[in-house]
C-alpha positions, -999 to 999 in steps of 0.1 A, spaced: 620 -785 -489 627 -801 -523 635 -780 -553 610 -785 -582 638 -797 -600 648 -821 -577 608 -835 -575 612 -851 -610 650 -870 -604 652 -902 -586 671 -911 -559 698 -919 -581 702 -893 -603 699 -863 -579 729 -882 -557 750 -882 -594 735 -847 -600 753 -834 -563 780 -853 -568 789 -837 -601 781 -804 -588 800 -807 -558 830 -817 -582 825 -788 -602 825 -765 -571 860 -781 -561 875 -771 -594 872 -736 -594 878 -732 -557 848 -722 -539 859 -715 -505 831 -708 -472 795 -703 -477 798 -670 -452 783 -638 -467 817 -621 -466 844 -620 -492 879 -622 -480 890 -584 -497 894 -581 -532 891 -623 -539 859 -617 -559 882 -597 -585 903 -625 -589 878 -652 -593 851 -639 -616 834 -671 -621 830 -680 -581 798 -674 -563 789 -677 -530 766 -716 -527 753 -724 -497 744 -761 -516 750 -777 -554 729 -749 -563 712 -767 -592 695 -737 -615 656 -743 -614 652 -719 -642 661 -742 -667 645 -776 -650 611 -766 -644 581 -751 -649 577 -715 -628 552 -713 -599 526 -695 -589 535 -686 -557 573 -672 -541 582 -658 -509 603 -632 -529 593 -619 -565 617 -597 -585 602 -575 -613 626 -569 -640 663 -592 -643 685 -559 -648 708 -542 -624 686 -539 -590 666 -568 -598 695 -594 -601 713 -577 -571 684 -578 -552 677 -611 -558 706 -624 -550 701 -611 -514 670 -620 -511 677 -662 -521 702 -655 -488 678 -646 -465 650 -669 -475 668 -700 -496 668 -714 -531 635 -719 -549 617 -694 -528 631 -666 -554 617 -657 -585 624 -630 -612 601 -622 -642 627 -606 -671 621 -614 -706 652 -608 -721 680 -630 -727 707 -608 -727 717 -586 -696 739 -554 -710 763 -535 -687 752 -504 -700 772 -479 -681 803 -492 -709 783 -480 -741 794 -442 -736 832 -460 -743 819 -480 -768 800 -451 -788 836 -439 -787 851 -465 -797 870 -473 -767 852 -506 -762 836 -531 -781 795 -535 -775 802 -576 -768 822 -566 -738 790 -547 -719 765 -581 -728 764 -615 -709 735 -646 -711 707 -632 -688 709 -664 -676 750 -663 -664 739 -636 -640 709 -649 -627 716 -664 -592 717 -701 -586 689 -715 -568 664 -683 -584 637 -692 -604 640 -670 -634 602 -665 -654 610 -659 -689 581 -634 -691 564 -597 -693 543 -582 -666 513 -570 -674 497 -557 -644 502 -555 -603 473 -561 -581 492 -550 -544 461 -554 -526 458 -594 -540 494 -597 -536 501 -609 -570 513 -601 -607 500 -611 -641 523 -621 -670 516 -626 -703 494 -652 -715 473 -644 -686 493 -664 -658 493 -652 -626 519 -654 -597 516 -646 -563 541 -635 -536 548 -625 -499 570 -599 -508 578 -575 -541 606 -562 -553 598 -540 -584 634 -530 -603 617 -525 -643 638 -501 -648 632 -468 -673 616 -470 -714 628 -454 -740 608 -432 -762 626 -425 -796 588 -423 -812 583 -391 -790 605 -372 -814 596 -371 -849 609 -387 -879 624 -415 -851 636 -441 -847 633 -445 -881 656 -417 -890 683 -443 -873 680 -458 -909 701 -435 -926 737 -423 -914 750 -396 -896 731 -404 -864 734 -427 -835 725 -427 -798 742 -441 -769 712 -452 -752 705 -482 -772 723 -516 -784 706 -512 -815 719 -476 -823 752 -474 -799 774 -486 -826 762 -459 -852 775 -430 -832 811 -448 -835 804 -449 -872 792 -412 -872 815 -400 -853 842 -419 -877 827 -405 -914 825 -369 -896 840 -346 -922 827 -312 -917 798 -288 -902 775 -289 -871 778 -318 -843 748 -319 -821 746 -336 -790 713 -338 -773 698 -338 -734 658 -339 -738 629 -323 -716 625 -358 -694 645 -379 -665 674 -399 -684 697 -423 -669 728 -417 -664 722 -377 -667 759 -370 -675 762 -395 -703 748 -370 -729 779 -349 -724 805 -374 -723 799 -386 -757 804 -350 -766 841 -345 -750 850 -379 -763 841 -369 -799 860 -334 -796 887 -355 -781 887 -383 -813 887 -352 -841 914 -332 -822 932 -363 -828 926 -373 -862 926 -339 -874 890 -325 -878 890 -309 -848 891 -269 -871 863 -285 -890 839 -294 -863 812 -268 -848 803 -289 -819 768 -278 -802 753 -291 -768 717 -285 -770 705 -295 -735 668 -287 -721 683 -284 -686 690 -249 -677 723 -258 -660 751 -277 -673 752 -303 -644 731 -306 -615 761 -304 -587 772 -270 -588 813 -281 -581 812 -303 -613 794 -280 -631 820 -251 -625 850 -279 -639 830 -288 -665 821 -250 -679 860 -247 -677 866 -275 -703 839 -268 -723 848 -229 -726 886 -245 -733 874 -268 -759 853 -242 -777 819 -262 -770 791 -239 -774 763 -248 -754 727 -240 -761 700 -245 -726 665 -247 -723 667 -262 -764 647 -293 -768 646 -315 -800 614 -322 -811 619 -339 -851 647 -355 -868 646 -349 -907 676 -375 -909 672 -370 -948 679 -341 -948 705 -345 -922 681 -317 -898 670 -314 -865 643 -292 -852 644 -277 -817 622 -257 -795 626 -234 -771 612 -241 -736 613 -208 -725 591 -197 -757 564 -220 -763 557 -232 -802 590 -209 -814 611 -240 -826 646 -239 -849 662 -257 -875 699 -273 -873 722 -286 -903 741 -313 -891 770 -336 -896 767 -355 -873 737 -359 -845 736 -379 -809 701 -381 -801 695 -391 -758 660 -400 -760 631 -389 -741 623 -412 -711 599 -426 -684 585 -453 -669 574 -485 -686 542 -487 -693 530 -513 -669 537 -491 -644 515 -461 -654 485 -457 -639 495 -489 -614 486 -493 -575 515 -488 -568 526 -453 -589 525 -419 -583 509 -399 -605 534 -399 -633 542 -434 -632 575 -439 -614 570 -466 -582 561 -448 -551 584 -457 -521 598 -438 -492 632 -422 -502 650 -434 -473 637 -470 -468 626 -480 -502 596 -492 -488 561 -483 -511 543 -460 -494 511 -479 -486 519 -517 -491 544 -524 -468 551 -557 -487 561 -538 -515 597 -521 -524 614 -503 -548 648 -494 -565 660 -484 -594 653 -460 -625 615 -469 -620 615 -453 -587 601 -420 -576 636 -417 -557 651 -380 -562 682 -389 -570 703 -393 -605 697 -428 -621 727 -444 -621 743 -484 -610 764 -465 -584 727 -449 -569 715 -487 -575 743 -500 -558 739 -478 -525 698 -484 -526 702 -520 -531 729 -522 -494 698 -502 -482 668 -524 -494 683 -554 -481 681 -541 -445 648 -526 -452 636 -561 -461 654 -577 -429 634 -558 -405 600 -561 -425 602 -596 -423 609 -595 -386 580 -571 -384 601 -541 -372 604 -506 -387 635 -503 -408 662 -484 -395 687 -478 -425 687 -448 -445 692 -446 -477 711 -408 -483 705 -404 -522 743 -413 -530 746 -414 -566 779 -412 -589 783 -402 -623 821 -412 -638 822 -380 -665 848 -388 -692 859 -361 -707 891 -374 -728 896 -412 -738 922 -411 -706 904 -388 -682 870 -388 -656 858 -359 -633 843 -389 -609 813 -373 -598 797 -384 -564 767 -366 -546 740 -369 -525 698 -364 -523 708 -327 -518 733 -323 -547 760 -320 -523 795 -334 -532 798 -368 -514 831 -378 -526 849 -415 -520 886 -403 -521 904 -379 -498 910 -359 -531 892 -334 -551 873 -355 -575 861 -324 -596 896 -327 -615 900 -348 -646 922 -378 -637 937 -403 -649 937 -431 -625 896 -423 -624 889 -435 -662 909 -464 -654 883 -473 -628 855 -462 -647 869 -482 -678 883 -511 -663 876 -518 -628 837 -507 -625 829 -538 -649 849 -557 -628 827 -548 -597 794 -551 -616 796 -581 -631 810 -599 -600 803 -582 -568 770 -561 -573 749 -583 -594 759 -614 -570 747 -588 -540 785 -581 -523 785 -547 -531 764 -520 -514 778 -491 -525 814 -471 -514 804 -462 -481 825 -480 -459 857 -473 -478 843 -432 -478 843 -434 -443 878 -451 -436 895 -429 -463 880 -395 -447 889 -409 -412 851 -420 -400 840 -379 -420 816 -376 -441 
């Protein structure tokens, strides 16, 4: 079956086209088209991909159609993992994902480049360098699912239909949800990891810090990344113990959790350096308003309803309150808060069986993380295999989630758990002690594996590696 590229070439210029391609593919070395990797060559050669053809990009040649065997919602993590499985099992030009933006940020580097340990250039790349060749990708919004019609509507009222959905939209941020935001980003003093636009003004707040209250925040909703909140806080104690301001700096975590961490064997290390550090730690506190002219910020106590309290402060991390985008809330295919409603073993939506999930817009009761993404998307993929051969899926999906927590600019606790909050830990060591060799992965070799082993579809999480380092043991 021609590519809708191909449909407007002549004879002539699609053989040049191949050709050229095929000279390109030479160059850099593109070994077998088999779906395995000989260990550790994808780190070596992060500009090869796996082509089963030329793979010429229809993204950019052609108009998108209404109709694809496989349609990805949302061109971030999951959706461009999952997407390149899916153009494996089906072939090029019968893959399509809708994603608007044009930029596609490794997020997981902006707690390091709040810090500044990285710069924010490092965590972006062209949406369309990551997109897989031979996807279609529809420069679009969604608007609305219909799952019983089996299709999606974009903007400007286009529709497109499918055989099978993937849904990966990820979660919104709501800085309007607190008062006097995002506004109060305007003025100094306050930043927020969270964002592009605002990531870069907690390195410039945490730089001009002189003296008084620092305020870190965790609000009253599911976050990504639920230990990033925190690690922007030991990184900041960790810059002005070394520039000096350390004496000067009250430094506050106001969380609305009522726990410090969720796994109770990270939670005990973390206590430890936060008692160490001289962190105080305020729970159940949720900010509400941000008077960034003032340079104050309004909490309430979720334990006593309408009792709220005012905090001076030098300098103020705001993690915003989240959920799922709006397209999502009141969908077909949402529970009743919004997030997509699949099985949490399979992935699978719970009454179209042509529909899947993964990702932070899932219902899934596990941390929102990559790593989670990661293991879900090794999952999905087998999910999908035996859907399409009209067999119940087989492969469970066990809630593995990680959380890298840096706690110096040289140190991680390297969190791993499971749907239970059970440690499930990679390495035969105990992961709950800050080490060394951990920020170095978290720092230096995680992008490495994102950019080109998970969002190409290689990488289904550390499962196999768990199992050979702990002998075949969980």
């Amino acid at each position: 079956m021609e590519s809708c590229s191909q449909r407007h070439l002549s004879h002539v210029e699609l053989l040049h086209r191949q050709l050229d391609a095929y000279r390109k593919m030479s160059a850099i070395g593109v070994a077998a088209s088999c779906s395995c990797l000989r260990p550790g060559m994808w780190l070596l050669k992060p500009g090869v991909q796996k082509m089963s053809s030329p793979g010429l990009h229809t993204a950019a040649r052609c108009a998108a159609k209404d109709y694809y065997e496989v349609l990805v919602l949302g061109g971030g993590t999951g959706g461009i993992a999952m997407s390149a499985r899916m153009k494996r099992k089906v072939g090029a030009g019968n893959v399509a994902v809708v994603e608007p933006s044009k930029t596609h940020y490794y997020q997981p580097l902006w707690t390091l480049v709040g810090a500044g340990a990285k710069q924010l250039a490092t965590s972006a790349h062209p949406t369309k360098s990551v997109m897989p060749r031979g996807v279609e990708w529809i420069k679009s919004r969604v608007t609305g699912l219909d799952p019983d019609k089996n299709c999606v509507l974009l903007e400007n009222d286009k529709k497109i239909s499918y055989k099978y959905l993937i849904i990966a939209l990820g979660i919104s941020l709501h800085y309007e949800k607190i008062k006097g935001l995002p506004e109060g980003f305007q003025h100094p003093k306050i930043g927020s990891n969270y964002s592009v636009r605002t990531v870069e003004k907690t390195w410039r707040a945490l730089q001009d810090f002189k003296e008084g209250n620092a305020i870190f925040t965790f609000p009253n909703t599911p976050v990504k990344c639920a230990g990033a909140p925190q690690k922007i806080m030991y990184l900041s104690e960790a810059y002005w113990r070394k520039t000096g301001k350390r004496s000067k700096a009250n430094i506050v975590f106001n969380t609305s959790l009522g726990v410090i961490f969720g796994v109770k064997k990270y939670a005990d290390a973390l206590l430890e350096i936060i008692k160490e550090r001289n962190i105080a730690v305020n729970y159940r506190c949720n900010l509400v308003e941000v008077r960034a002219d003032k340079q104050e910020a309004v909490f309430e106590n979720l334990d006593k309803p309408g009792v709220t309290e005012v905090h001076q402060y030098e300098m103020l991390h705001v993690t915003p309150p989240m959920g799922p985008p709006d397209v999502l809330i009141s969908s077909p295919v949402s529970d009743e808060i919004g997030w997509v409603d699949v099985d949490k073993e399979t992935l699978q939506h719970k009454k179209y069986p042509n529909v899947f999930g993964i990702g932070d817009c899932t219902n899934l009761p596990t941390s929102k993380t990559a790593a989670a993404i990661a293991a879900q998307s090794g999952v999905l993929d087998k999910t999908i295999s035996m859907v399409m051969k009209n067999q119940l899926p087989t492969k469970k999906y066990d809630g593995y989630t990680s959380c890298p927590l840096v706690t110096n600019y040289n140190k991680v606790i390297l969190a791993e758990f499971d749907y239970n909050a059970q440690p499930l830990e990679t390495f035969p060591i105990d992961q709950s002690k800050e080490r060394v060799t951990m920020y170095h992965m978290k720092a230096d070799m995680m992008p490495l594996l994102y950019w080109n082993a998970l969002l190409k579809g290689y990488w289904g999480g550390p499962a196999p590696f768990r199992k050979l380092m702990h002998l075949g043991l969980k």
